[in-house]
N, C-alpha and C positions, 0 to 999 in steps of 0.2 A: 381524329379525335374531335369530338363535338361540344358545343352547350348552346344554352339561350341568352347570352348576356347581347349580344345584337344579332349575329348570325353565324352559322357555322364556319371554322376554321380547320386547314391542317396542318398538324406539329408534329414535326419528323424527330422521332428521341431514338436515337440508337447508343446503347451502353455495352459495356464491358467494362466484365470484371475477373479478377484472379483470383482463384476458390481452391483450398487446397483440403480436398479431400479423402479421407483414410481408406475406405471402401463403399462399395455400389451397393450396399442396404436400401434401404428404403429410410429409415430414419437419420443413418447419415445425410442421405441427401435431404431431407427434410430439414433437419437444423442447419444443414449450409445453405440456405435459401433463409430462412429464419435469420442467420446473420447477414447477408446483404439486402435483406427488406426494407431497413430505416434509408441504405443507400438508393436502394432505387426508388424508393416511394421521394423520398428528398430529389432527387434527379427531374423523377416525371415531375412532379407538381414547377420544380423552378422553370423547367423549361414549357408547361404551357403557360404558367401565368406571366412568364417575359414574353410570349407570343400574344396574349392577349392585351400587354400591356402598348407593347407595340402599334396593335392592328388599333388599339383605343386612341393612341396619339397621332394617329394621323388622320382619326374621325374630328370633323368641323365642330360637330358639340359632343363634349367627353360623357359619359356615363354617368362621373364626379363634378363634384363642384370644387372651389379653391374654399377651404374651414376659414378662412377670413374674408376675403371681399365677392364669395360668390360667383367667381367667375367658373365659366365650362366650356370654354373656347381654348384660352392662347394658354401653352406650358410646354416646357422644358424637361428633359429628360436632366435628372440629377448623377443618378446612379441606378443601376439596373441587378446590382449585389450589393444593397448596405448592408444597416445593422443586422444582424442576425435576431430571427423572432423562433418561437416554440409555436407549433400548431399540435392538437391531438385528433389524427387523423381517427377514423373506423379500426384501426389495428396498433395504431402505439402513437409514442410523441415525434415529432420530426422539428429538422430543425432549415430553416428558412432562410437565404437572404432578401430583405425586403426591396421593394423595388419605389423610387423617391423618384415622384417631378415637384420640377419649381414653377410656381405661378407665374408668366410672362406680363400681369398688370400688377400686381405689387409686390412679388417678391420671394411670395412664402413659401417654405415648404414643405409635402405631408407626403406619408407615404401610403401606395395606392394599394396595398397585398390585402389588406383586408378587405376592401372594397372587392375587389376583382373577386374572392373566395366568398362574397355576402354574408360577413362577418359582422361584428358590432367592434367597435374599435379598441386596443388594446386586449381583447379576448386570448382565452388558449383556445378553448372545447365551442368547436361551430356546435349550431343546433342538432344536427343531425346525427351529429356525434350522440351529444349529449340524451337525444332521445332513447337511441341505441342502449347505451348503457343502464340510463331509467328502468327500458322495460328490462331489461336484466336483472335488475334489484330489485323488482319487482314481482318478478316470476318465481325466484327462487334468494337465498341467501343471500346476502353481500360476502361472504367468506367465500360459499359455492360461487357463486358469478364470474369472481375475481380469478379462482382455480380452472376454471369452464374457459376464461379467458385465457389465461397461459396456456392452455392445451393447444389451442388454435392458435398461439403468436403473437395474442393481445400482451403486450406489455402495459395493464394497468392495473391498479392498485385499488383495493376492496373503499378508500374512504373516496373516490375518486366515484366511483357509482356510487354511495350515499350519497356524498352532493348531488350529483344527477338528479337523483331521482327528488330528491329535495324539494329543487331549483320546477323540475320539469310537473312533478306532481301540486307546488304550491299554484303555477301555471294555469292548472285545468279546472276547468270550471265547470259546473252542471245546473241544468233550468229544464223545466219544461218546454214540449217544442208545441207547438198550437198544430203543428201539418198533422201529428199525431193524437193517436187514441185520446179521448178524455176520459183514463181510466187510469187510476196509481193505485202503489200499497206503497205502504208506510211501516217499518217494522226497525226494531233495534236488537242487536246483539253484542254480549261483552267484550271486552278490549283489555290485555294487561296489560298497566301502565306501571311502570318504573316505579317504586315507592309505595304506589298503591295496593293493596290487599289483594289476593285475588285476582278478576277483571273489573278491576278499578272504573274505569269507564265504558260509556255505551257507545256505542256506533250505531248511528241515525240512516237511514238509507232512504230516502224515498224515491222510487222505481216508476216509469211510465209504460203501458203497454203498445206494443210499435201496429203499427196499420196491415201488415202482413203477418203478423205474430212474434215473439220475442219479448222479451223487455228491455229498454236503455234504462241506464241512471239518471233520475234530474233531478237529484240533492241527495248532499253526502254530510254528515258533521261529528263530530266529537263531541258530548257531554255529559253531565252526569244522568244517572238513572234516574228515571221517572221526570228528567227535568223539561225542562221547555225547549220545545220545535219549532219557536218561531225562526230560531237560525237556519235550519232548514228550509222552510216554506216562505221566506219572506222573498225572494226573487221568484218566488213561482203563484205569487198571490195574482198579477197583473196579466199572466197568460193563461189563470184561470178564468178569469171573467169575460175571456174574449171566444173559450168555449160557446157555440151553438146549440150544443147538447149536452144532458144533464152529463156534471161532474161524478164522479164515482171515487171515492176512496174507501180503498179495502185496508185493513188494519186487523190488530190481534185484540185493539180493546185497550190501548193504553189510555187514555182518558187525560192525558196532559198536549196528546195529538189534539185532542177538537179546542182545546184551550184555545192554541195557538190559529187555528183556524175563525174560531167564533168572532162573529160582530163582522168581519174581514169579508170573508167571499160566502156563497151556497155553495154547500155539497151534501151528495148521497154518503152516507156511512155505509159500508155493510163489513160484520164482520166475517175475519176470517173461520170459514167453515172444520177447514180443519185443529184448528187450533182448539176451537171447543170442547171435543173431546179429549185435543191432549193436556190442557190446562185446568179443564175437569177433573185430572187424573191429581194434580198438584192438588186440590183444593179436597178431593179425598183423603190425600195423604195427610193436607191438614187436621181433618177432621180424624186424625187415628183410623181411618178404614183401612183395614187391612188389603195388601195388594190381591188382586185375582180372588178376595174372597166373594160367598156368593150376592152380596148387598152392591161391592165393586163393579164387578161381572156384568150384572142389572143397569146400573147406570148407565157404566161408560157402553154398552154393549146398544142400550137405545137411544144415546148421543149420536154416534156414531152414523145411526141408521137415520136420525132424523137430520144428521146433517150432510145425508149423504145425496148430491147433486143428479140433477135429471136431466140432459141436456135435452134440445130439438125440442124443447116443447112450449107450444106457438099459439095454442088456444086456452085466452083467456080465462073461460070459465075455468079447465083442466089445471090452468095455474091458481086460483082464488082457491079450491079445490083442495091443491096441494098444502098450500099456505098452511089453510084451516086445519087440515090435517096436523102438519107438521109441529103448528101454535100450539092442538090439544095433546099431542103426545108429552110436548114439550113441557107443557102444565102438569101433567100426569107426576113426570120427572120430577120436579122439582116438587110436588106435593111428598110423593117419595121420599124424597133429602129431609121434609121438615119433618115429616112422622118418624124417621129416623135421628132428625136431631143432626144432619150433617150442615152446621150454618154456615159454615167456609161454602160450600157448594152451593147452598142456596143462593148465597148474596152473588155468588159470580155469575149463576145461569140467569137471575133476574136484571144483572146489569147487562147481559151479552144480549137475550134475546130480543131487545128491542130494534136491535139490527140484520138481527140474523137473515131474514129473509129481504132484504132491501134493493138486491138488486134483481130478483125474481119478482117482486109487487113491481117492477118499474120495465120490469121485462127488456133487460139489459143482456145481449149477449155474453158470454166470456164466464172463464171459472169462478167461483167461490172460494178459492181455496189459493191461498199464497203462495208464488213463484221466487218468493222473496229468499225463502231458507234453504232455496239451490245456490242462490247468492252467496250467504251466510259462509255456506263448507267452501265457494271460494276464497271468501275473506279469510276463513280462519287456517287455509293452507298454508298463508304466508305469515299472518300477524301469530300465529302459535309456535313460532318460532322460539322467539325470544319474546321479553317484556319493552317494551316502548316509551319512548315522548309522546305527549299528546300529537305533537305534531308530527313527528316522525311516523306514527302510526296511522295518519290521516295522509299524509302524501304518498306513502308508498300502497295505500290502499286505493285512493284516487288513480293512479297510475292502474295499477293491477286492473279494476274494475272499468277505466275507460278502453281498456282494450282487450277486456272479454266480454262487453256487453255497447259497448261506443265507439268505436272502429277506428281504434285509437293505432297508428300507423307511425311507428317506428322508420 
């Protein structure tokens, strides 16, 4: 048996045990293995960490220091089974005798099992542990998790991965990274929140495009609708500016996004392409237009087509071109809405298309069109469970989304 704590050692553990049982199933013999696991997981761990506590004590400078006068030379073997401590291993709780030296320059004495396990001191649940468990509550239920874990042997208990994931999601953190793309979206979707009506709260994402394709998260937050992103954006203001090439923010058009941006850094706006005609379709509905009738149809039908993408196309004139193109269809529309009297739609195509075409005039590779609301049906697999804390809905989302899009490693 091996690790890195200085160099490999070997721990000879031979057990036996007396097992008494009914017949040669398959499940019988399963649960009789199930009940001497806590024994033999308890067995291996005491006997290599007294092996490695050993091989530490008769190294010249110890691993530890003495928690009072700093020493990491001279010590005493106390006891090598004292008090008894809980650890929670990968599969249940186990129970430990600790292992205690005494400082040989003043006196004292601490005991060395966490140390040797790189633990934080007085701990149950090592990190590793605790990671484990996280993405389990995160992937699915705290109910389900807990059941998923008994099937397998886990003896632990459903509040036990809510902490987890708690502890482990409060944790993680997101930013822009400079190595990559300078290209984001920024998009929100609702959230139920305990008390709250509804999806009480929004969920803020802003998403970065990676150098080989993909997107990671680099800012996540909670709050209300239509409100301010500068909690979002405000750790990713200083790795914008260290951009080479023009910044690109794609968005749906919330207009409390540039708030939080303006005065701060430069960037490209462009909006999202596909969102225009499905948010055209709300702004119909405003205006009483009947679904799929023939006035509807017209609209959305040359939305649609003016905001539909061209890739590989690399000569400038062919792009001014398109642009122009796209500009007068788009006037045509909107002439349409006012002779019709659809003012909800007017005002929203007059606010959108100042951006619309932003990242084709700048001739910017990459989509027009949000990867954000693949995100979104992640999010809402898990948080549509039940209704939430703000926080509680914010960690176990963090979790979730650091390791389906940030290689986030349980």
């Amino acid at each position: 048996m091996g690790t890195t704590l200085q160099k490999k050692i070997t721990i000879e553990f031979d057990c036996q045990f007396r097992v008494c049982v009914a017949q040669s199933s398959f499940s019988s013999i399963m649960k009789a293995f199930l009940m001497l696991l806590p024994q033999l997981l308890e067995g291996f761990f005491q006997k290599v960490l007294v092996g490695f506590g050993e091989y530490e004590m008769v190294q010249e400078r110890k691993s530890f220091v003495c928690q009072c006068c700093g020493n990491n030379r001279e010590f005493i073997w106390k006891t090598r089974h004292g008090k008894a401590t809980i650890i929670l291993t990968w599969f249940r709780y186990i129970t430990l005798k600790q292992l205690q030296v005494q400082c040989s320059a003043c006196g004292s004495k601490q005991y060395i099992t966490r140390t040797l396990l790189g633990m934080e001191p007085r701990k149950r649940i090592p990190e590793e542990t605790r990671r484990k468990l996280a993405l389990m509550g995160a992937l699915t239920s705290y109910r389900v998790s807990e059941k998923f874990g008994n099937m397998f042997g886990w003896a632990i208990d459903k509040m036990t991965i809510w902490r987890s994931v708690q502890r482990v999601g409060a944790g993680i953190d997101f930013v822009l990274d400079e190595n990559e793309v300078p290209r984001c979206e920024a998009d929100g979707t609702g959230i139920g929140i305990t008390g709250i009506a509804k999806r009480g709260k929004e969920l803020k994402v802003l998403v970065q495009y990676k150098e080989g394709g993909g997107i990671r998260v680099a800012g996540i937050d909670i709050g209300n609708y239509n409100g301010s992103w500068d909690k979002l954006f405000q750790k990713s203001i200083e790795v914008i500016k260290k951009f080479k090439e023009p910044f690109l923010l794609l968005t749906d058009g919330d207009t409390s996004i540039f708030e939080s941006l303006k005065g701060k850094v430069t960037v490209l706006v462009q909006r999202c392409l596909w969102h225009i005609p499905y948010q055209a379709q709300y702004a119909l509905w405003s205006d009483g237009v009947k679904r799929k009738s023939r006035e509807w149809l017209h609209v959305v039908a040359e939305l649609t087509e003016i905001c539909a993408s061209r890739p590989l196309v690399d000569c400038p004139d062919t792009i001014k071109a398109m642009i122009e193109s796209k500009k007068a269809r788009l006037k045509k529309v909107i002439d349409y809405c006012q002779e019709k009297e659809f003012k909800r739609c007017v005002s929203y195509l007059e606010n959108a298309r100042e951006d619309m075409f932003t990242a084709l005039e700048n001739r910017l590779a990459g989509k027009t069109t949000s990867r954000v609301e693949r995100l979104f049906r992640t999010v809402n697999m898990r948080v549509n469970v039940s209704k939430w804390s703000t926080e509680g809905a914010l960690n176990v989302t963090k979790v979730r989304l650091a390791y389906y899009y940030n290689g986030f490693d349980a």
